[in-house]
mmJSON file of the N, C-alpha and C atoms, coordinates in Angstrom:
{"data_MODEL":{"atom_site":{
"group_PDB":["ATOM","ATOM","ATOM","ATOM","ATOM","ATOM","ATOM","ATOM","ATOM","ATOM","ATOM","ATOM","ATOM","ATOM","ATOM","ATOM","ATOM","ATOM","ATOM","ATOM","ATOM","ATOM","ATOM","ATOM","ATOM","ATOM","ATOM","ATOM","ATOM","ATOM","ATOM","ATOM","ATOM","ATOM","ATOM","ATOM","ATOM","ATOM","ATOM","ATOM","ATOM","ATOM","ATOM","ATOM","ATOM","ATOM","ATOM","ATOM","ATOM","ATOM","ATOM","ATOM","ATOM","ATOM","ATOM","ATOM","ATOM","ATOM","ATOM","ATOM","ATOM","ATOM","ATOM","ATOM","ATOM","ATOM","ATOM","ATOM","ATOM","ATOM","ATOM","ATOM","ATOM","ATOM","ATOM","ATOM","ATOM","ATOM","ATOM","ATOM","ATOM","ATOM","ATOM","ATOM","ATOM","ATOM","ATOM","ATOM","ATOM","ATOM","ATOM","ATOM","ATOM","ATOM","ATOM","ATOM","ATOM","ATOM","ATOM","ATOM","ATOM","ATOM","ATOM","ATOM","ATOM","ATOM","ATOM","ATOM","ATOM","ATOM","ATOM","ATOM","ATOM","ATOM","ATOM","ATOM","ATOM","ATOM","ATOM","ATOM","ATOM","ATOM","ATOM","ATOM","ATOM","ATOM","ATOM","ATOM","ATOM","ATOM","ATOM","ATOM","ATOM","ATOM","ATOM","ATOM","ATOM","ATOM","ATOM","ATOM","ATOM","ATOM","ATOM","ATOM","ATOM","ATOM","ATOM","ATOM","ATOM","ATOM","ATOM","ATOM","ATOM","ATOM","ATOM","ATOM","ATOM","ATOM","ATOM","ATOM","ATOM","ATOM","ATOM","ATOM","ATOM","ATOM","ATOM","ATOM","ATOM","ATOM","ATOM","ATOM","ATOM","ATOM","ATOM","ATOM","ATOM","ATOM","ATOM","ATOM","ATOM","ATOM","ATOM","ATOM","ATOM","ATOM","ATOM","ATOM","ATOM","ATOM","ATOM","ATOM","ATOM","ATOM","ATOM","ATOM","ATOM","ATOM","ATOM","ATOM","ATOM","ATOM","ATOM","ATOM","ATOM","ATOM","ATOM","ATOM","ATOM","ATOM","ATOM","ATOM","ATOM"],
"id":[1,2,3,4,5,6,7,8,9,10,11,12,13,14,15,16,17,18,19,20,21,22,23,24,25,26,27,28,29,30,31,32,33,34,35,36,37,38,39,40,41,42,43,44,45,46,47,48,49,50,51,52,53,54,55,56,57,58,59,60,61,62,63,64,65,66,67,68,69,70,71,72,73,74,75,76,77,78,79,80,81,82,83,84,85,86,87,88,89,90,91,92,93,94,95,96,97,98,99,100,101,102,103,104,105,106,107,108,109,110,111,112,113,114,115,116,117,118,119,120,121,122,123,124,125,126,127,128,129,130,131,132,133,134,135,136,137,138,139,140,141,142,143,144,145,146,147,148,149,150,151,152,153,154,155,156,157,158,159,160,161,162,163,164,165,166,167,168,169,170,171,172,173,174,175,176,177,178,179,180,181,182,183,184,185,186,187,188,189,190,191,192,193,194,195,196,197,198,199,200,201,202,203,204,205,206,207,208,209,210,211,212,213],
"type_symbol":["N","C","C","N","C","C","N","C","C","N","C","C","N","C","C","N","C","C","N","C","C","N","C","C","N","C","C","N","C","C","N","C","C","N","C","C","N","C","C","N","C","C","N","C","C","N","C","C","N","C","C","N","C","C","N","C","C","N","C","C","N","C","C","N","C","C","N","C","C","N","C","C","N","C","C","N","C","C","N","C","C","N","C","C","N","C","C","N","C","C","N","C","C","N","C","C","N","C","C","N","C","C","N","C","C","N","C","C","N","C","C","N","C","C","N","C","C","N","C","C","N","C","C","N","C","C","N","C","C","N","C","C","N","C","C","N","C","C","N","C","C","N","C","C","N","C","C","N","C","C","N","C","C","N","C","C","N","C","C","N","C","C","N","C","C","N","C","C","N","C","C","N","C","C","N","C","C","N","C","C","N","C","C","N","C","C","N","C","C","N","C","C","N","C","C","N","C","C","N","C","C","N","C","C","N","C","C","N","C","C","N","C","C"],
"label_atom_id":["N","CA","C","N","CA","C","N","CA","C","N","CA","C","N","CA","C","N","CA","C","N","CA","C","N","CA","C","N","CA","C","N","CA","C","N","CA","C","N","CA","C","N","CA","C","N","CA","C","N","CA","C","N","CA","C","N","CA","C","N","CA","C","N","CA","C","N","CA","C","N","CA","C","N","CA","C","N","CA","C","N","CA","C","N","CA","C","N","CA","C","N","CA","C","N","CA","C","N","CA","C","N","CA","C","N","CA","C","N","CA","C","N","CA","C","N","CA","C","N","CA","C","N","CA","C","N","CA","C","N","CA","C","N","CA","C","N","CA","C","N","CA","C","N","CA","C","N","CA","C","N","CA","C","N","CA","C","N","CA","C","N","CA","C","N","CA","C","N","CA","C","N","CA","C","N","CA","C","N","CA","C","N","CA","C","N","CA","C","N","CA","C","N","CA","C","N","CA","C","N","CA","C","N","CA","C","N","CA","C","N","CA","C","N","CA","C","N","CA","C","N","CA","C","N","CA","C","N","CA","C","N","CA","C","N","CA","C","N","CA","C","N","CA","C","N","CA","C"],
"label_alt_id":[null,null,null,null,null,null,null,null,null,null,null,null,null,null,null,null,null,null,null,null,null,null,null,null,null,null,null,null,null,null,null,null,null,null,null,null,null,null,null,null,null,null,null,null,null,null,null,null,null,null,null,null,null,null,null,null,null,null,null,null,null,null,null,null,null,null,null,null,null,null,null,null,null,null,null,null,null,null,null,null,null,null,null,null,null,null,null,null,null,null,null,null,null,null,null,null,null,null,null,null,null,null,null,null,null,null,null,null,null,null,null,null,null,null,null,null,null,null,null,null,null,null,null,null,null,null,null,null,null,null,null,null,null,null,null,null,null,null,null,null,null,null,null,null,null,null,null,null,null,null,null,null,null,null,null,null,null,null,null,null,null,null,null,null,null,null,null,null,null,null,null,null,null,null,null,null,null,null,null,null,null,null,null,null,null,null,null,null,null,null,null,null,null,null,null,null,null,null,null,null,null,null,null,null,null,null,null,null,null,null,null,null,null],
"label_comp_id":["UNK","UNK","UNK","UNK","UNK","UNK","UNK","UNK","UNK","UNK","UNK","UNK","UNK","UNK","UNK","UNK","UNK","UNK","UNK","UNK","UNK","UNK","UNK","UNK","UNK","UNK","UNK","UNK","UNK","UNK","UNK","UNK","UNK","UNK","UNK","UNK","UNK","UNK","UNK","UNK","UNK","UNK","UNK","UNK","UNK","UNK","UNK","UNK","UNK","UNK","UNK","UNK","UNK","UNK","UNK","UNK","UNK","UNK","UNK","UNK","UNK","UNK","UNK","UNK","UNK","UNK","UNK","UNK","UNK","UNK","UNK","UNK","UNK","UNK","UNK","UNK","UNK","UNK","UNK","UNK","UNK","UNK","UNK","UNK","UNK","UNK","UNK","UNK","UNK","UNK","UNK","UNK","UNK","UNK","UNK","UNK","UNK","UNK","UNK","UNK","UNK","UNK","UNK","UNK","UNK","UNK","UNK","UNK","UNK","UNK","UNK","UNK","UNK","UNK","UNK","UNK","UNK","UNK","UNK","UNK","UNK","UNK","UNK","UNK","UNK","UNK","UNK","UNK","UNK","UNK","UNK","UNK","UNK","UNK","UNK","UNK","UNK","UNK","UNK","UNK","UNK","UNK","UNK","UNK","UNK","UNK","UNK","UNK","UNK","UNK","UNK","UNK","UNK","UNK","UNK","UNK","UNK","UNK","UNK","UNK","UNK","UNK","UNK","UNK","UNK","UNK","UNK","UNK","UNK","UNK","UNK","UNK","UNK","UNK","UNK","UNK","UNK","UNK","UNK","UNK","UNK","UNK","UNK","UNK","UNK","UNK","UNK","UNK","UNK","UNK","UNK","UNK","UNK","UNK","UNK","UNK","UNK","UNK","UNK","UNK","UNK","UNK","UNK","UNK","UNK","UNK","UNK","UNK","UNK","UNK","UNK","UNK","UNK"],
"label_asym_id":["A","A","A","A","A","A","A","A","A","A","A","A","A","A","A","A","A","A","A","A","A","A","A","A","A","A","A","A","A","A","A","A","A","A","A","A","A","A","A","A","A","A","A","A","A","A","A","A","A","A","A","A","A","A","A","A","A","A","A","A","A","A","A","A","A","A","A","A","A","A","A","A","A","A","A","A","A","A","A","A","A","A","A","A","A","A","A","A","A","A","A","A","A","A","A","A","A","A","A","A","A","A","A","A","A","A","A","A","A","A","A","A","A","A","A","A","A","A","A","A","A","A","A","A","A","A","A","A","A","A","A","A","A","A","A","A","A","A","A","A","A","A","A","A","A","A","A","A","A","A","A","A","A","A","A","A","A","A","A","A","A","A","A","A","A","A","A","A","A","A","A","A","A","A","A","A","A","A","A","A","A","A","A","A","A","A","A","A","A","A","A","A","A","A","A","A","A","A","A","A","A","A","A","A","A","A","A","A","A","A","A","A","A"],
"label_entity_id":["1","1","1","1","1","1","1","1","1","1","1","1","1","1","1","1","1","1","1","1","1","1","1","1","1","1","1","1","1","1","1","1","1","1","1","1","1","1","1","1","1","1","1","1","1","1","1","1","1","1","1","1","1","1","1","1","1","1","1","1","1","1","1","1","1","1","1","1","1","1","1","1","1","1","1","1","1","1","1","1","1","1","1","1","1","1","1","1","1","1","1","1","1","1","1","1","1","1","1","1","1","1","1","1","1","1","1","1","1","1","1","1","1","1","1","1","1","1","1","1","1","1","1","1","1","1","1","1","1","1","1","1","1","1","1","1","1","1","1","1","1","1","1","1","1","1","1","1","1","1","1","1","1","1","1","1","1","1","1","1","1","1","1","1","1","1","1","1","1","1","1","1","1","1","1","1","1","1","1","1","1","1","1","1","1","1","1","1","1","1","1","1","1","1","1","1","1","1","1","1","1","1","1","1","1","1","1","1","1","1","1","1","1"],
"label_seq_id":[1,1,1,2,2,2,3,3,3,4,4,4,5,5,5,6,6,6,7,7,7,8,8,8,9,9,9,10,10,10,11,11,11,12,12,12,13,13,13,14,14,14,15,15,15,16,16,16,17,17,17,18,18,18,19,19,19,20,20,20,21,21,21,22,22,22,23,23,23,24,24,24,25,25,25,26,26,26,27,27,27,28,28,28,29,29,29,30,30,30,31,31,31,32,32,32,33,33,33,34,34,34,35,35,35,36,36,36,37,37,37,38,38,38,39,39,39,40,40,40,41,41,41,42,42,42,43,43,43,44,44,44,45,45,45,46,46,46,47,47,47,48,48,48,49,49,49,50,50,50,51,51,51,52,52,52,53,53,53,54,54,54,55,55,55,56,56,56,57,57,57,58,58,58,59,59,59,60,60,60,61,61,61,62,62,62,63,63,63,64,64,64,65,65,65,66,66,66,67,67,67,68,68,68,69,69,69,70,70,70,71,71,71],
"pdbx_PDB_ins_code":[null,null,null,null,null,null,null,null,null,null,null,null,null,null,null,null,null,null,null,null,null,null,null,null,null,null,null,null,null,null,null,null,null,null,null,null,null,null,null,null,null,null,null,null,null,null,null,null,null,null,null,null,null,null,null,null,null,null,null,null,null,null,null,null,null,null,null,null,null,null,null,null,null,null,null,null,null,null,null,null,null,null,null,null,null,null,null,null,null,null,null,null,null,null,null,null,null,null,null,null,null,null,null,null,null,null,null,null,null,null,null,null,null,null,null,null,null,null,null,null,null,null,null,null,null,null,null,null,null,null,null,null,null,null,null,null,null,null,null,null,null,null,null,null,null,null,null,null,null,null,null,null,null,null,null,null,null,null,null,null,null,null,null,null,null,null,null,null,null,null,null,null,null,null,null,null,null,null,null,null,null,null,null,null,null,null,null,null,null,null,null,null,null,null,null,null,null,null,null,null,null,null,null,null,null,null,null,null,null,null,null,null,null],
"Cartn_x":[-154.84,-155.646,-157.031,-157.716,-158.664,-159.824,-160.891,-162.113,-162.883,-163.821,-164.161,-166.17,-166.65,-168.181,-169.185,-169.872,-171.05,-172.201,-172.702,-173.279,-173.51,-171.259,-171.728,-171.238,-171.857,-171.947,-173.11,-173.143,-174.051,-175.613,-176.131,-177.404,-177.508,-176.677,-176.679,-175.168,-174.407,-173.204,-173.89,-174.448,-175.218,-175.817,-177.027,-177.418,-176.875,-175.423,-174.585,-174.06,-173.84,-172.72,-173.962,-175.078,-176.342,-176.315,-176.459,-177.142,-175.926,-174.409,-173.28,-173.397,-173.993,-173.781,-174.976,-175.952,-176.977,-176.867,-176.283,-176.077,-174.848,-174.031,-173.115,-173.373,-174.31,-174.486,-173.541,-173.627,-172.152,-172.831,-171.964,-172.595,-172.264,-172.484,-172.308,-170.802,-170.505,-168.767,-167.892,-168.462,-167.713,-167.461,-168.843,-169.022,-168.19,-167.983,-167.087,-165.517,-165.377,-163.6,-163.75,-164.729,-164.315,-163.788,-164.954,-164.514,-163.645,-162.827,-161.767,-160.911,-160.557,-159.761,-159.42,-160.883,-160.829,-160.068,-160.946,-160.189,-158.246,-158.267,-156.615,-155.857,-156.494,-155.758,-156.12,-156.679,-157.024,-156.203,-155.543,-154.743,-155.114,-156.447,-157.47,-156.639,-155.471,-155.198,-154.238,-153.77,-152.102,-153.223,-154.501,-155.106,-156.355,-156.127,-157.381,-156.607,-157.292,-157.08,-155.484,-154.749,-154.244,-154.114,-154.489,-155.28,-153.758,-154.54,-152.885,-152.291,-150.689,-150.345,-149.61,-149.712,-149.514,-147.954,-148.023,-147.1,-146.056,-145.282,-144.413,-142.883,-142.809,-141.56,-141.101,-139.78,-138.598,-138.03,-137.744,-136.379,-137.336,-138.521,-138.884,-138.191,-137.652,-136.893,-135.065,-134.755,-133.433,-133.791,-134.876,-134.673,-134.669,-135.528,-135.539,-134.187,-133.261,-131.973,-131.004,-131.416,-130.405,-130.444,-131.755,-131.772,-131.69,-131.467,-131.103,-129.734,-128.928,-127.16,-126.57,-127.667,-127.088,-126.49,-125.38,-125.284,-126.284],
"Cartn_y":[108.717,109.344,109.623,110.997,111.081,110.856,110.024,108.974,109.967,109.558,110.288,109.991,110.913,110.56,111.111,109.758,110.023,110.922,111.414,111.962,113.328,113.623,115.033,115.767,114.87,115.03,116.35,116.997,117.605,116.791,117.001,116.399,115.53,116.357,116.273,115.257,115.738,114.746,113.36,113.367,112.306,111.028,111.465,111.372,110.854,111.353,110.864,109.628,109.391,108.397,107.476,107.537,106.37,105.667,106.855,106.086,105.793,105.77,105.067,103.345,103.637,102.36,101.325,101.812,100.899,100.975,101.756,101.245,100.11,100.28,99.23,97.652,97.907,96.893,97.142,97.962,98.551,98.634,98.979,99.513,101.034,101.775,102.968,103.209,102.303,102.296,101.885,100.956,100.703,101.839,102.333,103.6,104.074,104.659,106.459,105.652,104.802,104.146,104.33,103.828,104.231,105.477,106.364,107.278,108.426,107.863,108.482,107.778,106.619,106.332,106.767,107.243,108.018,109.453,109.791,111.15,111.375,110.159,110.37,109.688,109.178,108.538,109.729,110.447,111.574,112.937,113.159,113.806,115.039,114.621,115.51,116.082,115.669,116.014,117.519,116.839,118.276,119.279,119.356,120.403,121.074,120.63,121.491,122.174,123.175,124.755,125.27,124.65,125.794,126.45,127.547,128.695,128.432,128.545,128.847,129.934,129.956,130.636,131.738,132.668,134.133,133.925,134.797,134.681,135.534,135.982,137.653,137.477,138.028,138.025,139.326,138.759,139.221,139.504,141.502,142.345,142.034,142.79,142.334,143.302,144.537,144.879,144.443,143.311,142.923,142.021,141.285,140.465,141.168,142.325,142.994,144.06,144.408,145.053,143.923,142.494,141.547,141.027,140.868,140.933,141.976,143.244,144.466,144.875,143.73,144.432,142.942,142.036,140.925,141.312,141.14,141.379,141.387],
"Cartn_z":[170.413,169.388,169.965,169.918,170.099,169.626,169.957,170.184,169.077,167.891,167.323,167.839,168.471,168.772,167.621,167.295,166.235,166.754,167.997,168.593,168.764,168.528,168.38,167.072,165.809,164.554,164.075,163.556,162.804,162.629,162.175,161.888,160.145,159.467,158.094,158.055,159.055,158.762,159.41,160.338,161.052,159.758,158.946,157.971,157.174,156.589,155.381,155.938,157.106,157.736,157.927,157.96,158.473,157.072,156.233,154.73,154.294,154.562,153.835,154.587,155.955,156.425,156.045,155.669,155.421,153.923,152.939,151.564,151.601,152.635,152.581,153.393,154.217,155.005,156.3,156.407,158.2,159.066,160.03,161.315,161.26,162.185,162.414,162.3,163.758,163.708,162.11,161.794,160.155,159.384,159.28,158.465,158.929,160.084,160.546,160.569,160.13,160.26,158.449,157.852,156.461,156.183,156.8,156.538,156.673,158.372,158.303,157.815,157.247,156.478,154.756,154.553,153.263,153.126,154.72,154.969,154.897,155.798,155.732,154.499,153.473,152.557,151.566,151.057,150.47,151.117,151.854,152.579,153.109,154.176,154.47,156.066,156.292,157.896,156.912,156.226,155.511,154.996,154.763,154.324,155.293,156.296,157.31,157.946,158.266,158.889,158.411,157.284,156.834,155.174,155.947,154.518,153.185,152.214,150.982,151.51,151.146,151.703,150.313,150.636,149.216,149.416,147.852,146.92,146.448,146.713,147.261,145.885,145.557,144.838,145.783,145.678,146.544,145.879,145.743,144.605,143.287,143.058,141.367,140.634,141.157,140.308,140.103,140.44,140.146,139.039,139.063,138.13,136.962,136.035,134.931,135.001,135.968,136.022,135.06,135.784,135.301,133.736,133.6,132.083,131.064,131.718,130.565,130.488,131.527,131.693,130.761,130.105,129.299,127.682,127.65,126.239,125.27],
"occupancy":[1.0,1.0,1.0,1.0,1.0,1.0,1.0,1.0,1.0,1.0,1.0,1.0,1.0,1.0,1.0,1.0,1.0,1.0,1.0,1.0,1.0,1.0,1.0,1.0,1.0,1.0,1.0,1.0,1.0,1.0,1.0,1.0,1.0,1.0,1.0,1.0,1.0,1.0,1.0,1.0,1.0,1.0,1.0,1.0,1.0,1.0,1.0,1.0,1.0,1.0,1.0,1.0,1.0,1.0,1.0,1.0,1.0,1.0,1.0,1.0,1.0,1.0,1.0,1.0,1.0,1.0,1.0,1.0,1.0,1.0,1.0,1.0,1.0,1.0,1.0,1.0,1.0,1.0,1.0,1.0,1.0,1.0,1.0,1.0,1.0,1.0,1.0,1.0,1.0,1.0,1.0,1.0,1.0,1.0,1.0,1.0,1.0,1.0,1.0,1.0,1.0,1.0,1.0,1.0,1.0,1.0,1.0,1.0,1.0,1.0,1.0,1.0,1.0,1.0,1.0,1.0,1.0,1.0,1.0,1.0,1.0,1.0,1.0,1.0,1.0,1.0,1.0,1.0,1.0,1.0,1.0,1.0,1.0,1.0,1.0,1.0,1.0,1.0,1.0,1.0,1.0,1.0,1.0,1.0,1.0,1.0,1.0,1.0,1.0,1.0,1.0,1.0,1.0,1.0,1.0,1.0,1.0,1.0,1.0,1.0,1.0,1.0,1.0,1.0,1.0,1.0,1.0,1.0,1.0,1.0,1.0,1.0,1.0,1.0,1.0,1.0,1.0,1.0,1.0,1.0,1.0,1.0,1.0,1.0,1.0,1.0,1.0,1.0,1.0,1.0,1.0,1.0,1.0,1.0,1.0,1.0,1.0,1.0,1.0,1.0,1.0,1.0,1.0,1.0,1.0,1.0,1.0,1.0,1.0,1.0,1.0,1.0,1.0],
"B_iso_or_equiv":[0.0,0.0,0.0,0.0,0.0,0.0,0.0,0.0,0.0,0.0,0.0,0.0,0.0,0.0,0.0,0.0,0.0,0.0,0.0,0.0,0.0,0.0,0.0,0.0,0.0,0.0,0.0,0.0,0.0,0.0,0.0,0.0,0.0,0.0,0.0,0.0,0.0,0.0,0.0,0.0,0.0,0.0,0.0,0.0,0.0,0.0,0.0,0.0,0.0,0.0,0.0,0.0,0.0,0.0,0.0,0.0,0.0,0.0,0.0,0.0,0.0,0.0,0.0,0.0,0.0,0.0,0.0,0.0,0.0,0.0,0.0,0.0,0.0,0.0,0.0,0.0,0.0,0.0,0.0,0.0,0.0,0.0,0.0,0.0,0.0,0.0,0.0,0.0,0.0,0.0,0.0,0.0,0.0,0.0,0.0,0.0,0.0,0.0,0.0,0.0,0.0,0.0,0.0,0.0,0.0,0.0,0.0,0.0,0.0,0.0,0.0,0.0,0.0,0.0,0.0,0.0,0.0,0.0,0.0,0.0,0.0,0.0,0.0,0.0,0.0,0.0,0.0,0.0,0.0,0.0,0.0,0.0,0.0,0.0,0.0,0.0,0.0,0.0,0.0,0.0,0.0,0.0,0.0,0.0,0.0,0.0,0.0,0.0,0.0,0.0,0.0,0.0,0.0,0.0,0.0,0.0,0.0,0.0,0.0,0.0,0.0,0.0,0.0,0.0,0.0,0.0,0.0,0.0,0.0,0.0,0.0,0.0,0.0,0.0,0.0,0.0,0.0,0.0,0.0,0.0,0.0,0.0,0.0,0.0,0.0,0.0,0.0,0.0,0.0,0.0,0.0,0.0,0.0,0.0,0.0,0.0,0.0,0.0,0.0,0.0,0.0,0.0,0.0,0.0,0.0,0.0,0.0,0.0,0.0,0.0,0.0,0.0,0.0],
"pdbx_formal_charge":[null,null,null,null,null,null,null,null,null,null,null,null,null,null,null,null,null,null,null,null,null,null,null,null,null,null,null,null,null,null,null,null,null,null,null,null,null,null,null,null,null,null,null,null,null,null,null,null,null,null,null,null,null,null,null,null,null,null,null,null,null,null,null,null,null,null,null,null,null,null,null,null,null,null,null,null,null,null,null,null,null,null,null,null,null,null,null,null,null,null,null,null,null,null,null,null,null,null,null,null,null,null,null,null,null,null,null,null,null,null,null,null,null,null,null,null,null,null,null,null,null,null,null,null,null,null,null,null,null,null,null,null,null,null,null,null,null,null,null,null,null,null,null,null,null,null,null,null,null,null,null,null,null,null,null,null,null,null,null,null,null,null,null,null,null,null,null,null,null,null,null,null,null,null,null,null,null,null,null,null,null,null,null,null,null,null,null,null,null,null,null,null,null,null,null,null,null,null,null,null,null,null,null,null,null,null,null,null,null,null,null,null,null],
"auth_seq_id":[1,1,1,2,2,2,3,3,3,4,4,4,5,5,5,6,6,6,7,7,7,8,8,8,9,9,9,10,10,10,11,11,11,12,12,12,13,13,13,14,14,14,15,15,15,16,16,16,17,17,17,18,18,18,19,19,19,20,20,20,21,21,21,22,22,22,23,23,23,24,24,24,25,25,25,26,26,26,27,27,27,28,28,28,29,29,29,30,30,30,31,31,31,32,32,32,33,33,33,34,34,34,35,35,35,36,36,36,37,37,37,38,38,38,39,39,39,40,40,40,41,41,41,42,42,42,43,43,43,44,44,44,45,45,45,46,46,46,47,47,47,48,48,48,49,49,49,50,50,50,51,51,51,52,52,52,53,53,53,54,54,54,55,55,55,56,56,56,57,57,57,58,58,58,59,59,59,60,60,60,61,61,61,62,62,62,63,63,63,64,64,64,65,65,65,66,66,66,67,67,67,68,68,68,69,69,69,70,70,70,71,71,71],
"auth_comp_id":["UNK","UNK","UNK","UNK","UNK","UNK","UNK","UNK","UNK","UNK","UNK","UNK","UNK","UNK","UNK","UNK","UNK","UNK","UNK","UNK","UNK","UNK","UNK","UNK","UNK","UNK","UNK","UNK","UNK","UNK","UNK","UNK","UNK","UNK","UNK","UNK","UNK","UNK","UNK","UNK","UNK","UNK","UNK","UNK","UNK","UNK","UNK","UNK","UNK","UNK","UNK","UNK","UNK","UNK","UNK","UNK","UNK","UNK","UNK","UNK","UNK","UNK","UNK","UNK","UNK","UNK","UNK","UNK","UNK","UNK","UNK","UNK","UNK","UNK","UNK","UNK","UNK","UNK","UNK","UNK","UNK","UNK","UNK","UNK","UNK","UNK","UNK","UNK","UNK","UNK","UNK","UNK","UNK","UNK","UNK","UNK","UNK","UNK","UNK","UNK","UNK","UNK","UNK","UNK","UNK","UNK","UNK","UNK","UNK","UNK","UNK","UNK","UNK","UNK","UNK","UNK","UNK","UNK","UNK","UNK","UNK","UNK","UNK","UNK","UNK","UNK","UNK","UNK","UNK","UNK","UNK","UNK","UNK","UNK","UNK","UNK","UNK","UNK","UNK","UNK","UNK","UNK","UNK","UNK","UNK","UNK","UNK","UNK","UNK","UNK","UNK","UNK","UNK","UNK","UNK","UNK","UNK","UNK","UNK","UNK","UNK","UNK","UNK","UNK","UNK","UNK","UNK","UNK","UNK","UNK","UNK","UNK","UNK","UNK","UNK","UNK","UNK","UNK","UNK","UNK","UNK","UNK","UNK","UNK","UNK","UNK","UNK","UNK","UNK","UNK","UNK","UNK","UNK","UNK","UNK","UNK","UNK","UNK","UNK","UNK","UNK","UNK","UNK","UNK","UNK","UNK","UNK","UNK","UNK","UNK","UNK","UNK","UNK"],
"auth_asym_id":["A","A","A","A","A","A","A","A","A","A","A","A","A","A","A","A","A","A","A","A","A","A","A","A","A","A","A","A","A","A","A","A","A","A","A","A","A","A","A","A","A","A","A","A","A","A","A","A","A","A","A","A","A","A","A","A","A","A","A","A","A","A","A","A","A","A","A","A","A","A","A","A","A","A","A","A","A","A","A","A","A","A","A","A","A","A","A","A","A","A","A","A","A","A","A","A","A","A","A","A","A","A","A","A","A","A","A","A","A","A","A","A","A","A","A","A","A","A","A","A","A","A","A","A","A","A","A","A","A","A","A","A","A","A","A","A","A","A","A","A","A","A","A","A","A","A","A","A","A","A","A","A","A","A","A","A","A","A","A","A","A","A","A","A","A","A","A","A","A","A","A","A","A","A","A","A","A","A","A","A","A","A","A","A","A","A","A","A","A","A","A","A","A","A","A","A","A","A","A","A","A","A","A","A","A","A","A","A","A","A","A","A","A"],
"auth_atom_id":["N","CA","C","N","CA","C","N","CA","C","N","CA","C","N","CA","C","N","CA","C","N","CA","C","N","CA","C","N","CA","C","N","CA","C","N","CA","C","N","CA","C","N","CA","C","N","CA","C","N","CA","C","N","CA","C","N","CA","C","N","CA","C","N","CA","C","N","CA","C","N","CA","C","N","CA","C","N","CA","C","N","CA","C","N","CA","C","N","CA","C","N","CA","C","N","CA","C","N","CA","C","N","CA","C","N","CA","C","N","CA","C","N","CA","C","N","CA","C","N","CA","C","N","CA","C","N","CA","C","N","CA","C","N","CA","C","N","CA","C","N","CA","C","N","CA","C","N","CA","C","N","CA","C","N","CA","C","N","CA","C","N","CA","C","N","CA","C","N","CA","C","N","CA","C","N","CA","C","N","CA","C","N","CA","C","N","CA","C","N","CA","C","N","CA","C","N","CA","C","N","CA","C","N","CA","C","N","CA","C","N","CA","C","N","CA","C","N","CA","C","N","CA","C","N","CA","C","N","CA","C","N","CA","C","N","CA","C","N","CA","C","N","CA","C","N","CA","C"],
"pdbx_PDB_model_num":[1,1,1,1,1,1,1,1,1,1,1,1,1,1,1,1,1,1,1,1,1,1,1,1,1,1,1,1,1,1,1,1,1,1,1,1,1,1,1,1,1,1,1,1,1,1,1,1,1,1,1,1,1,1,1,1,1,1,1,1,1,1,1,1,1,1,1,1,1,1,1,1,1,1,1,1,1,1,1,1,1,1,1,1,1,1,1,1,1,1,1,1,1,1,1,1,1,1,1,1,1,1,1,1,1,1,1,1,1,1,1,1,1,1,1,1,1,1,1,1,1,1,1,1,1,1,1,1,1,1,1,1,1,1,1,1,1,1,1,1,1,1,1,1,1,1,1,1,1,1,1,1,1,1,1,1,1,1,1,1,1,1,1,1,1,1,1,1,1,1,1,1,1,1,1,1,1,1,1,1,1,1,1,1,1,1,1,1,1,1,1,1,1,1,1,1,1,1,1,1,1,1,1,1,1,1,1,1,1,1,1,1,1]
}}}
């Protein structure tokens, strides 16, 4: 598994992960294990980088053929 570095965080993500660890009493490392554990229990891996995917009906005109040949 690849090593996650606090270093080359954002500035603002930097920030959020300092003040979770000193509202909790953590360390740096505590913090960023919380929080990928939040990440993956919230099911943040099945929803990054892929977009929803569209919505196509297939034959829309069979289905209204099939309901006008019903008794």
């Amino acid at each position: 598994m690849p090593e996650f570095d606090y270093e080359h965080l954002s500035p603002g993500a930097k920030r959020q992960i300092s003040a979770l660890a000193l509202k909790r009493g953590w360390s740096i490392e505590q913090a960023l294990e919380a929080v990928g554990i939040e990440f993956i229990a919230m099911g943040g891996p099945a929803l990054m980088g892929r977009p929803k995917g569209k919505l196509y009906q297939l034959a829309p005109n069979e289905a209204h053929q099939i309901e006008n040949k019903k008794p």
